[in-house]
C-alpha positions in Angstrom: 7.6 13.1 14.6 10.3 13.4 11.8 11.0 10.5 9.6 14.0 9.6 7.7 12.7 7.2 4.6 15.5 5.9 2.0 14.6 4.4 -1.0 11.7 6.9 -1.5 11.2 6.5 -5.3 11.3 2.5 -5.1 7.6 0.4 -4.8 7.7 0.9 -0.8 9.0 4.4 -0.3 6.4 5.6 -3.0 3.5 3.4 -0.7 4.7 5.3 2.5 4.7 8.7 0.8 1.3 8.2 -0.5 0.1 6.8 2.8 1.8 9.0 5.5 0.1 9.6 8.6 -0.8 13.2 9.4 1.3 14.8 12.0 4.5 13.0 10.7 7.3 14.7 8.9 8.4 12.5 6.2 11.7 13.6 4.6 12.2 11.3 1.7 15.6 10.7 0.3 16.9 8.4 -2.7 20.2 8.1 -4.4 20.0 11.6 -6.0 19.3 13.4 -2.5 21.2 10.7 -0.1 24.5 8.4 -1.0 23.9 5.7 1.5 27.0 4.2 0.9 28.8 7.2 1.4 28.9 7.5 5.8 29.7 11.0 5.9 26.5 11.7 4.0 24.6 9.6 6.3 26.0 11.5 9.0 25.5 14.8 7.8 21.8 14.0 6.7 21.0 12.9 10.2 22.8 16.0 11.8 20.9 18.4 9.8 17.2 16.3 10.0 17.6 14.7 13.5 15.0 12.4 12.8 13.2 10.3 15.5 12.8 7.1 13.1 15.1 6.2 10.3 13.2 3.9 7.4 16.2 2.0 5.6 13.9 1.0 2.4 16.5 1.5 -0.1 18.0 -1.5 -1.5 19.8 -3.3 -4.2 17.1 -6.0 -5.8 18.4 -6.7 -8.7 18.6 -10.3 -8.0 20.0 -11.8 -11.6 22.7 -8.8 -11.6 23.8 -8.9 -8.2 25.6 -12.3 -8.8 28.2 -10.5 -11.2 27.4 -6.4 -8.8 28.8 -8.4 -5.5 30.3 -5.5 -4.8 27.6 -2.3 -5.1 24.8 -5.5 -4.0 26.9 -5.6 -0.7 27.6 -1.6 -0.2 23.9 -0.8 -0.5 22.3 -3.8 1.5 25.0 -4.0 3.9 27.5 -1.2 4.3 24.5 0.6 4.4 22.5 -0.7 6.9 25.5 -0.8 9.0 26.2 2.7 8.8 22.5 3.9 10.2 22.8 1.2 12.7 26.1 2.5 14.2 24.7 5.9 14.1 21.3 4.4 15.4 22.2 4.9 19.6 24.7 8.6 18.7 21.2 10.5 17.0 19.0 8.7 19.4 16.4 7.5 16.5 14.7 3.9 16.0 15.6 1.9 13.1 13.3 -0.1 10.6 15.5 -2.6 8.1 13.4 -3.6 5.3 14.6 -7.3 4.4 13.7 -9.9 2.7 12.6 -13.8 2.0 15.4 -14.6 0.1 17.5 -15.0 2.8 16.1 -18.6 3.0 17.0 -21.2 1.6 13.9 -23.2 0.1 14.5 -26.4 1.7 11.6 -26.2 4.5 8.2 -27.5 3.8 6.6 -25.3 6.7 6.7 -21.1 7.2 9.9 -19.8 8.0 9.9 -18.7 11.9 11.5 -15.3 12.6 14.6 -17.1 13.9 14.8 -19.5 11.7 18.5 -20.4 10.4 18.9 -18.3 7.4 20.9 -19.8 4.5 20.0 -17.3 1.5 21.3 -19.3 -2.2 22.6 -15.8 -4.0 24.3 -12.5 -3.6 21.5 -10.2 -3.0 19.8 -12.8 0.2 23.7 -13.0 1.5 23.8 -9.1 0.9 20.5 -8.5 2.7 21.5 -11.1 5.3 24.7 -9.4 6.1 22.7 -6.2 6.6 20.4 -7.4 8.7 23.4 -9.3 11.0 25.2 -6.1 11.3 22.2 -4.1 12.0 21.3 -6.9 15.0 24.8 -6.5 15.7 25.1 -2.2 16.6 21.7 -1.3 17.1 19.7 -4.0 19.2 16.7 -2.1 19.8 15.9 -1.4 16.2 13.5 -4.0 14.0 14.3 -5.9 11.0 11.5 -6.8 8.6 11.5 -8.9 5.6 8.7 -9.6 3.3 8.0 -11.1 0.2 7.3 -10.3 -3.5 6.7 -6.8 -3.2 4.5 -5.3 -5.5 2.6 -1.8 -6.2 0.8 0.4 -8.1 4.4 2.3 -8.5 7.5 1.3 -10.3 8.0 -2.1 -12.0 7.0 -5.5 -10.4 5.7 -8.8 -11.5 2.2 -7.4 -11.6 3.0 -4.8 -13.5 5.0 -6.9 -16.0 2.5 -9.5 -16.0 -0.3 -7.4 -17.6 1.5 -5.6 -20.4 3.0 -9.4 -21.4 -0.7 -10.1 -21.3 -1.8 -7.7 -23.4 1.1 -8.4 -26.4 1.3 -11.9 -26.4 -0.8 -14.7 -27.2 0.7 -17.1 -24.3 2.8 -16.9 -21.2 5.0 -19.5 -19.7 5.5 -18.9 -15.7 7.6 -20.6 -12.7 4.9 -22.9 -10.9 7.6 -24.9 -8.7 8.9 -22.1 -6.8 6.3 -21.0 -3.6 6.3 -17.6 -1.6 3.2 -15.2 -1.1 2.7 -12.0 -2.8 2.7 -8.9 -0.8 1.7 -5.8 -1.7 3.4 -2.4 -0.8 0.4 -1.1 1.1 -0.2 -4.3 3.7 3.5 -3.5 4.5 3.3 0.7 4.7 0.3 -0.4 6.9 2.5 -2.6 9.2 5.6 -0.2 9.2 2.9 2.9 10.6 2.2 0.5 13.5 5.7 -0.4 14.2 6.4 3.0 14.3 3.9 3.6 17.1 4.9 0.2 18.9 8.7 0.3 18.1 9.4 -3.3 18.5 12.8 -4.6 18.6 13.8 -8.1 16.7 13.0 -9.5 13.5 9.6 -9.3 11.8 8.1 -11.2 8.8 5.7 -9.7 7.1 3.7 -10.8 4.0 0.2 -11.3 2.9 -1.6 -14.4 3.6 -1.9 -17.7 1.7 0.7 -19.0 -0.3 1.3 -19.2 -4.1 3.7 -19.8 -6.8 4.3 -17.7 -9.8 1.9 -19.6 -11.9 -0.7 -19.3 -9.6 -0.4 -15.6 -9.1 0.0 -14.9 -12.7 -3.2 -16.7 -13.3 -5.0 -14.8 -10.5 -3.8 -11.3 -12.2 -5.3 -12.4 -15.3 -8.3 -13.4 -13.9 -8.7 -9.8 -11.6 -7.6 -8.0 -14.6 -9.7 -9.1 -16.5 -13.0 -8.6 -14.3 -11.7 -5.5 -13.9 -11.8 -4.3 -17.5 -7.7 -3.9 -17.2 -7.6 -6.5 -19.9 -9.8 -7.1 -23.1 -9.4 -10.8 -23.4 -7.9 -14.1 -21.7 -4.8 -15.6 -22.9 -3.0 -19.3 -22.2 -0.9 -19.8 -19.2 1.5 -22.6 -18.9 3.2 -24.1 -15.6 7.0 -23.7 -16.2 9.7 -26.0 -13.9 12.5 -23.8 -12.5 14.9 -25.6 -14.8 12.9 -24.4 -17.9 13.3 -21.2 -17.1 17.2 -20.8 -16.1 18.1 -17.7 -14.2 22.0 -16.6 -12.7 20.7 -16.4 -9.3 19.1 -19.5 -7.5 15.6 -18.7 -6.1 14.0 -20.7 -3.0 11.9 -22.8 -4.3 9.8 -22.1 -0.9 10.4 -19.0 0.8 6.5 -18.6 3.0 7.3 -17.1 6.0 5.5 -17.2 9.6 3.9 -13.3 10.1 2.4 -14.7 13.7 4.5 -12.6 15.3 3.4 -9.7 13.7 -0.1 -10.0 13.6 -0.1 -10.4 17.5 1.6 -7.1 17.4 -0.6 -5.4 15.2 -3.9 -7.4 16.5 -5.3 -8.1 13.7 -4.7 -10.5 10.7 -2.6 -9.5 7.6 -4.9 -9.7 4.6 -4.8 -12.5 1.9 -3.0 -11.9 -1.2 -5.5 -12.3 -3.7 -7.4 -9.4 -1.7 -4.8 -7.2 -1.8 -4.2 -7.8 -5.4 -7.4 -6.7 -5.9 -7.1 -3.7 -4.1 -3.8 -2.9 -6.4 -5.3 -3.3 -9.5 -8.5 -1.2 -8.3 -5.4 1.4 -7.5 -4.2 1.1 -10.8 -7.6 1.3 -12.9 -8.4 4.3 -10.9 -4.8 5.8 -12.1 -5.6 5.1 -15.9 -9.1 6.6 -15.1 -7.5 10.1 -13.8 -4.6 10.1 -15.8 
């Protein structure tokens, strides 16, 4: 089987390179190898691979920037996805649309259902939705599948960011009124290798269990961190409202999402977040071990 991946140096494609299954042929692609927003490329990449699965992981998530980007926010997350899905049915492949929470927006109390109206709050969540509309719209038999708060042991993320603020400063102040759950990069390779085998049509949500805010996960990185021996000592962590901490783009202040779905499709139950963030940070102190 030969698999198209875009987006191969961002937090997911790095997880799917690491994590390939054998007897799959995984050609990765990113901006330097593959202009998505340039058709003819597409084309021309898919004429010369003819791959049986296309992975659309690239994206634009620059959430703050896109506000004032509208226009290279909506040519990546949209034009984009458009383009592989009108090629989708001509090159005969099966198409996987990463998207996102942020097309929500907030107002619920309860998990967001797969079909729930989506009413995204910014540029990037009306970008994604727009790609995942027009991906719906020429390629029905492809799947869409947004998670949430991605993080890995590649690139930057919140984890990431979260331990090197708590290693130079003396206190942190961190968003405790906005809710989602953490997922981590492998939980959703994992679930992308089964839809693979499966190839299920539709949307998808898929996200650890539990639920959290920022607060509480930055408080549960310092305390795996630290029995870890990824940090040397504890530091103050204060509870910030979003309005303390002003941002261009709106965030959902609750953005959980229903996975039932998926897990009846996988058969099993997606881990909870705090275990995979132990896992991650067991990935990255075996890194700093080897490196």
């Amino acid at each position: 089987m030969k698999i198209l991946l875009t987006g191969a140096h961002g937090q997911l494609g790095s997880e799917l390179q690491a994590t390939c299954p054998a007897g799959i042929t995984l050609i990765s692609t990113d901006r330097d190898t593959l202009d998505i927003t340039d058709p003819q490329q597409v084309i021309n990449a898919l004429e010369q691979h003819r791959p049986d699965v296309v992975i659309n992981g690239a994206a634009y998530t620059a959430v703050d920037k896109a506000e004032t980007d509208t226009a290279n926010a909506y040519l990546i997350n949209h034009a984009a996805a458009q383009t592989f899905a009108a090629q989708a049915a001509l090159f005969d492949y099966y198409l996987l649309q990463i998207s996102t929470d942020f097309v929500f927006d907030g107002l619920q109390s309860t998990p967001y259902l797969p079909n729930a109206v989506a009413k995204p709050l910014g540029v990037y969540g009306a970008s994604k939705l727009a790609g995942e509309q027009a991906v719906q719209a020429a390629s029905p038999s492809a799947a869409i599948v947004r998670t949430s708060w991605l993080y890995s042991a590649y690139g930057n993320n919140f984890v990431k960011t979260m331990l090197r603020l708590m290693r130079e400063r003396d206190s942190l102040g961190v968003v405790a009124d906005q809710i989602g759950t953490p997922t981590w990069t492998g939980t959703l390779a994992a679930t992308l290798w089964s839809f693979i085998a499966q190839k299920p049509q539709g949307i998808f949500h898929c996200a650890d269990n539990g639920v959290a805010s920022w607060y509480d996960f930055a408080v549960a990185i310092q305390e795996e961190a630290l029995a870890l021996g990824l940090l040397d000592k504890a530091i103050p962590i204060k509870p910030l409202r979003t309005d303390e901490y002003p941002t261009p783009a709106r965030r959902p202040a609750f953005s959980v999402m229903d996975r039932r779905a998926t897990e009846a499709l996988l058969g099993y139950t997606l881990p909870h977040w705090r275990t995979s963030l132990r896992q991650m940070l067991t990935q990255l102190k075996q890194q700093h071990v080897t490196a």
